[in-house]
C-alpha positions in Angstrom: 178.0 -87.4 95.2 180.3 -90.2 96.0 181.9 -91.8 92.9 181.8 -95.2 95.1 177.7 -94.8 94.9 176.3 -97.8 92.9 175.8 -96.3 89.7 171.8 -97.4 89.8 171.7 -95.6 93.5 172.5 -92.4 91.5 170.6 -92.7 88.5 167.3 -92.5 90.4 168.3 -90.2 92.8 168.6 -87.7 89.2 166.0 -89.1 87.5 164.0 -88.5 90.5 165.0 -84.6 90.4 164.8 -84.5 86.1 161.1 -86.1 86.2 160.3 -82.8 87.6 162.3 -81.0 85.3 161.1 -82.9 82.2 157.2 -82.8 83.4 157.4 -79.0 83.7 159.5 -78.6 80.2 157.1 -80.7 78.4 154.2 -78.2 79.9 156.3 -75.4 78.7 157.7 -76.3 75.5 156.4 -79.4 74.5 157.2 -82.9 74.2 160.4 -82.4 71.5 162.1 -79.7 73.4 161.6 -81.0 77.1 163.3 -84.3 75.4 166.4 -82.1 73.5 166.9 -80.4 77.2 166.8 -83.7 79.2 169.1 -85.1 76.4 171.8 -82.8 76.3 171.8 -82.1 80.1 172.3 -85.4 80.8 175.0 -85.9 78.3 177.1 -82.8 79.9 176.3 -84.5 83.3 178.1 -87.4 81.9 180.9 -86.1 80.2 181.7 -84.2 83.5 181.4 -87.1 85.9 183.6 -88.8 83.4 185.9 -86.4 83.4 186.0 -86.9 87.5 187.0 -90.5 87.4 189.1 -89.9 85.0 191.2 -86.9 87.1 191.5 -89.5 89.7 193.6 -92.2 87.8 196.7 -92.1 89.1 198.4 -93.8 86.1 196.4 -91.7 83.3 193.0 -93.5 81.7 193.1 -96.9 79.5 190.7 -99.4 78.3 192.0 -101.2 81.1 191.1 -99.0 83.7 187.9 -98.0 82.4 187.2 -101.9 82.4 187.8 -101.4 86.0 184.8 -99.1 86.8 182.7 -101.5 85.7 181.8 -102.7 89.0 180.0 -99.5 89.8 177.8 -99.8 87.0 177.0 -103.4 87.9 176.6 -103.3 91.5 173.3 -104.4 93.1 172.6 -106.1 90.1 171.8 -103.8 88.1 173.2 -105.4 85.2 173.0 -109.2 84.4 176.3 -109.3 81.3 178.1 -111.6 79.1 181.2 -110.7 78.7 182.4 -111.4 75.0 186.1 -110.0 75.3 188.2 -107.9 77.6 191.6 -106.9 77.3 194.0 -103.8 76.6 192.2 -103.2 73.3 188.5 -104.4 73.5 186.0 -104.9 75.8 182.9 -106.8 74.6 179.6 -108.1 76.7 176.1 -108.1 76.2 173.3 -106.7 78.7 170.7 -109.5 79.3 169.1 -107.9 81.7 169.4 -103.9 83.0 167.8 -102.7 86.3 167.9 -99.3 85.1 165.7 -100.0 82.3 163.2 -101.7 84.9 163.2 -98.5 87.2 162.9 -95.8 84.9 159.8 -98.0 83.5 158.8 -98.1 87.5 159.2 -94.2 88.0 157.0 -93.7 84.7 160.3 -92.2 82.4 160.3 -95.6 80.0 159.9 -92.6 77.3 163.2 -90.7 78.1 165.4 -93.9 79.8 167.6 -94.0 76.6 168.2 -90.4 77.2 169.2 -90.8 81.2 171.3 -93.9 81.0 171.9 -95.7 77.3 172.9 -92.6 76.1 175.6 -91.8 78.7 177.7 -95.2 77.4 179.2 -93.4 74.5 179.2 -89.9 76.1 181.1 -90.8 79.1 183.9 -92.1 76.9 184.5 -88.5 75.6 185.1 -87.3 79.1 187.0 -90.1 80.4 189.4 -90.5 77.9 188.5 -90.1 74.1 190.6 -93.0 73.0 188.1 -95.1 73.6 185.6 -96.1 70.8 182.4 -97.1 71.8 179.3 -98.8 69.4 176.2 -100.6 70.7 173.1 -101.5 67.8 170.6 -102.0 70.0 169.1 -101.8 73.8 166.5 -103.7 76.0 165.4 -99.7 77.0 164.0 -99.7 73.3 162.6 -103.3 72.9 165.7 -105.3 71.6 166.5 -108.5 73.4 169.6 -107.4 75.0 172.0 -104.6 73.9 175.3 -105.2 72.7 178.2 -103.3 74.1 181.7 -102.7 71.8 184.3 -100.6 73.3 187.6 -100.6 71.2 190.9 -98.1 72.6 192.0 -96.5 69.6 194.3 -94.0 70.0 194.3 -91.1 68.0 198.0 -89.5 68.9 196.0 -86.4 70.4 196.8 -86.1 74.7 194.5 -87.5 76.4 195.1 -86.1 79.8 197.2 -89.1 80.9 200.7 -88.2 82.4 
């Protein structure tokens, strides 16, 4: 798939695929495990198409250019944001409004949304470059009135993969 997709084209194109695959593990192993599965093949998913955009940094990964990306994740709207802070060492904003939220209610997966998109904010940091910190309290997806995104770089000394 195209890393130049609008991230919201390509979450429901796999939610559209992992409704299936959720419906028939909840029929098979019930609500808990069908949830662990979704879970922790989505975060692999993530970590991998991290791991993508990060191979294709020409100049190795940074706050900076992960601040870059951001675009796909807004595009369409899918995203209304405040932006709190941005620079070399933090990027701050606030989600006011998130489309994905919206659709996954729409496609009847409200139950599992955190598990196909919140929780791929903090795992796609470990694939893209671990350097980057990431912390969030709270998300419309569970009921809060907006959620509140903290990256921070902090680098550890270990290689990242940069050159």
């Amino acid at each position: 798939m195209s890393q130049n997709l609008p991230i919201i084209q390509r979450r429901r194109i796999e939610a559209e695929i992992l409704k299936q695959v959720y419906e028939t593990a909840k029929e098979r192993h019930g609500l808990a495990e069908a949830q662990t599965l979704i879970g922790e093949s989505v975060r692999r998913a993530s970590i991998a198409q991290a791991q993508q955009f990060a191979a294709s940094e020409p100049e190795g990964t940074s706050l900076e250019s992960f601040i870059q990306l951001f675009d796909l994740w807004t595009a369409e709207d899918a995203l209304t944001v405040e932006v709190q802070h941005a620079d070399a060492e933090r990027f701050e904003f606030n989600v006011v409004r998130c489309r994905y939220a919206e659709m996954y209610r729409e496609m009847g997966l409200g139950d599992i949304g955190h598990l196909l998109s919140c929780q791929r904010d903090g795992t796609f940091c470990e694939g893209y470059d671990p350097d980057i910190k990431f912390e969030r309290t709270q998300t419309l997806m569970q009921g809060a009135s907006h959620c509140d995104f903290r990256y921070a770089y902090k680098p550890t000394g270990k290689p990242t993969g940069k050159s």
